[in-house]
C-alpha positions in Angstrom: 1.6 34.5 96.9 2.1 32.0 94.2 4.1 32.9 90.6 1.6 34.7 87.8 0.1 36.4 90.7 -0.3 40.3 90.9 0.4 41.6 93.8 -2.5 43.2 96.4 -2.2 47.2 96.0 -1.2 48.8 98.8 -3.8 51.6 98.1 -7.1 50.5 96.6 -8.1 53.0 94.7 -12.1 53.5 94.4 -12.1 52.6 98.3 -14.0 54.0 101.3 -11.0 54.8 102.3 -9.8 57.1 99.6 -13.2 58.8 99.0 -13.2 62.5 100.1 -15.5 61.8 102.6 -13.5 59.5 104.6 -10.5 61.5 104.6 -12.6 64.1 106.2 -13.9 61.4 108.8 -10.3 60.4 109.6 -9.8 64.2 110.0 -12.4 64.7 112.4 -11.6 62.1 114.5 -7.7 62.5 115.0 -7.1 60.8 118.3 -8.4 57.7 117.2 -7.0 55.2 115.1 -7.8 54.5 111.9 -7.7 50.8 110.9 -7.8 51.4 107.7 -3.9 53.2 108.2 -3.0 50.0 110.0 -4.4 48.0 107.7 -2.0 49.0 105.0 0.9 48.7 107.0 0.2 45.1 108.0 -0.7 44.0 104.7 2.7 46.1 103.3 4.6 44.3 105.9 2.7 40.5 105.1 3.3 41.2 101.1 6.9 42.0 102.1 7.3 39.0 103.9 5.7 37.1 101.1 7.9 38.7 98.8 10.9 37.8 100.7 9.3 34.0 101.1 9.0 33.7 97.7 12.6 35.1 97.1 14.1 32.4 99.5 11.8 29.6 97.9 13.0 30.4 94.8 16.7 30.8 95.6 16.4 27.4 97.6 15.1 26.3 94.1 17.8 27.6 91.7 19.8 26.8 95.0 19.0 22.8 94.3 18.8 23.0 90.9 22.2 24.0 90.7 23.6 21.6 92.9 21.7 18.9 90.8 23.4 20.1 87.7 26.7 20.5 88.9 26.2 16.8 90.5 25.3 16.0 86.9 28.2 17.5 85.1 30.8 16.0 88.1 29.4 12.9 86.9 29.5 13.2 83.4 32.9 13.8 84.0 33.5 10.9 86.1 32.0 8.6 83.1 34.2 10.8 80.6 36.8 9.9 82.4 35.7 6.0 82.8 34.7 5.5 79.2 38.6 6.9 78.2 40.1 4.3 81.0 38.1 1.8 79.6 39.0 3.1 76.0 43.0 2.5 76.8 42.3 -0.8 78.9 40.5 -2.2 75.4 42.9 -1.1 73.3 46.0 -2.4 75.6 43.9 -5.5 75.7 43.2 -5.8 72.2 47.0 -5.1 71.8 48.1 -7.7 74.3 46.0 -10.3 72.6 47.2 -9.7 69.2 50.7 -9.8 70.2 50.0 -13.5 72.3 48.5 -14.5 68.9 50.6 -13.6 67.0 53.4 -15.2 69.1 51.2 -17.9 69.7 51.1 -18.7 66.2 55.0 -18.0 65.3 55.3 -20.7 68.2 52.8 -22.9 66.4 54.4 -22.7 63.2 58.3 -23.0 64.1 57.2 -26.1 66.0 55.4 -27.3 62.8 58.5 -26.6 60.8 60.6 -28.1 63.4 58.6 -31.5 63.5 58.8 -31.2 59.1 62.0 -30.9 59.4 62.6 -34.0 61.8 60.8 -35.9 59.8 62.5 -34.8 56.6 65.6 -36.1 58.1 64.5 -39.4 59.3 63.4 -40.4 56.0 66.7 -38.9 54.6 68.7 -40.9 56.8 66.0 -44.0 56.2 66.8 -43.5 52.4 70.6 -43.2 53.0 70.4 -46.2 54.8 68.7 -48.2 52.2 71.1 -46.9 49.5 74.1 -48.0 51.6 72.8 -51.4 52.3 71.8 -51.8 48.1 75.5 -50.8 47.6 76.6 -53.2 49.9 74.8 -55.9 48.2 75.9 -55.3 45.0 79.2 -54.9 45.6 78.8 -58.2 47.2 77.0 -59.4 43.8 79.5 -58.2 41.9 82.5 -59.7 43.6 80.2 -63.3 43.8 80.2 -62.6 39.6 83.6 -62.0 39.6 84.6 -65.1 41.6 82.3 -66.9 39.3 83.5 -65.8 36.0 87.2 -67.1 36.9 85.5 -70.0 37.8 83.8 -70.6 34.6 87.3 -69.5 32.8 89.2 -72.0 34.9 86.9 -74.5 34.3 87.2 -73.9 30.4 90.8 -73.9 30.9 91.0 -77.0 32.0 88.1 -78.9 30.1 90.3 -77.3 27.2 93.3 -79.0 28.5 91.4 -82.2 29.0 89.9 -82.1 26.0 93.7 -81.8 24.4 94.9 -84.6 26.6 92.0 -86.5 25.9 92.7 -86.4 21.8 96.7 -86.9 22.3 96.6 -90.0 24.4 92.9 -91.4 23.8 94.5 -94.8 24.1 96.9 -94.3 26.9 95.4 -95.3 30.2 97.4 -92.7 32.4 95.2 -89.9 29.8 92.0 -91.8 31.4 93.1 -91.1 35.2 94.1 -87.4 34.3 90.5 -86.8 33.3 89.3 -88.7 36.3 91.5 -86.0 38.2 91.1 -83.0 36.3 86.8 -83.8 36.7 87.5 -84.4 40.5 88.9 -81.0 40.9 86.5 -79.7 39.1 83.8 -81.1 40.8 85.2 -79.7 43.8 85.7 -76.4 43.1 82.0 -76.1 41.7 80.9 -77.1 45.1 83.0 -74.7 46.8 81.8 -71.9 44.5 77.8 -72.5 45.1 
């Protein structure tokens, strides 16, 4: 029997069976057996079996359905549980990788400063160097201009003197070798100063 089926009656009503005048055949004939009581027995017993078919086909249906289901929710659990794993793992990775950036570019720029900083220095020390060497060379100047001015004064000095010798004693010869001298020593200090 399939589902939105009525079940056969076990008792027809409006039969042969049933009418009055069969029952009285029946009656009259009581040793022999009536088909027509077997014939609801059989068919009681076959729509019981049926009945009991259908109940097992439709347990072994609910049976599977079930199990499908709870298969189903075991794994939509199992991916619940995945998609939190993978959840954490993202956001430990995400984590991780900020932190390595982050330290990667702390690295970065303490190396940068490092490398400014060298460099700072070398042109300090460049510059220091440059200053000492133009300090040197003045001080050099200025002692070469120092030499030089008492130079110049001795030279005055003595063209001074000469110049005094030369008016006292125009006339005396010895005046005239004293100026030879005096000119001599000049001339050879003037070469030693240059």
């Amino acid at each position: 029997m399939h589902d939105g089926q009525k079940p056969r009656p076990l008792h027809g009503k409006g039969t042969r069976s049933s009418s009055p005048q069969c029952r009285q055949a029946v009656r009259t004939r009581p040793w022999e057996k009536s088909p027509q009581t077997a014939k609801p027995r059989s068919a009681e017993k076959a729509f019981e079996a049926e009945l009991v078919a259908l109940r097992e086909a439709k347990e072994a249906g609910w049976a599977e359905r079930e199990s499908a289901v709870s298969e189903r929710e075991a794994e939509h659990v199992e991916l619940l549980e995945k998609k939190a794993a993978h959840e954490a793992a993202l956001a430990a990775a995400v984590k991780k990788a900020e932190d390595e950036g982050t330290a990667l570019a702390r690295r970065q720029a303490k190396s940068a400063y490092d490398l400014l900083a060298k460099e700072n220095d070398g042109k300090r020390r460049v510059y220091e160097l440059r200053i000492g060497t133009l300090e040197e060379t003045i001080q050099k100047q200025a002692a070469q201009i120092e030499a030089l001015s008492k130079q110049l004064s001795t030279a005055l000095r003595q063209a001074q003197d000469l110049a005094v010798k030369a008016i006292e004693g125009a006339s005396n010869s010895t005046s005239f070798d004293a100026i030879r001298e005096i000119a001599m020593e000049q001339a050879k200090h003037g070469g030693k100063g240059k």
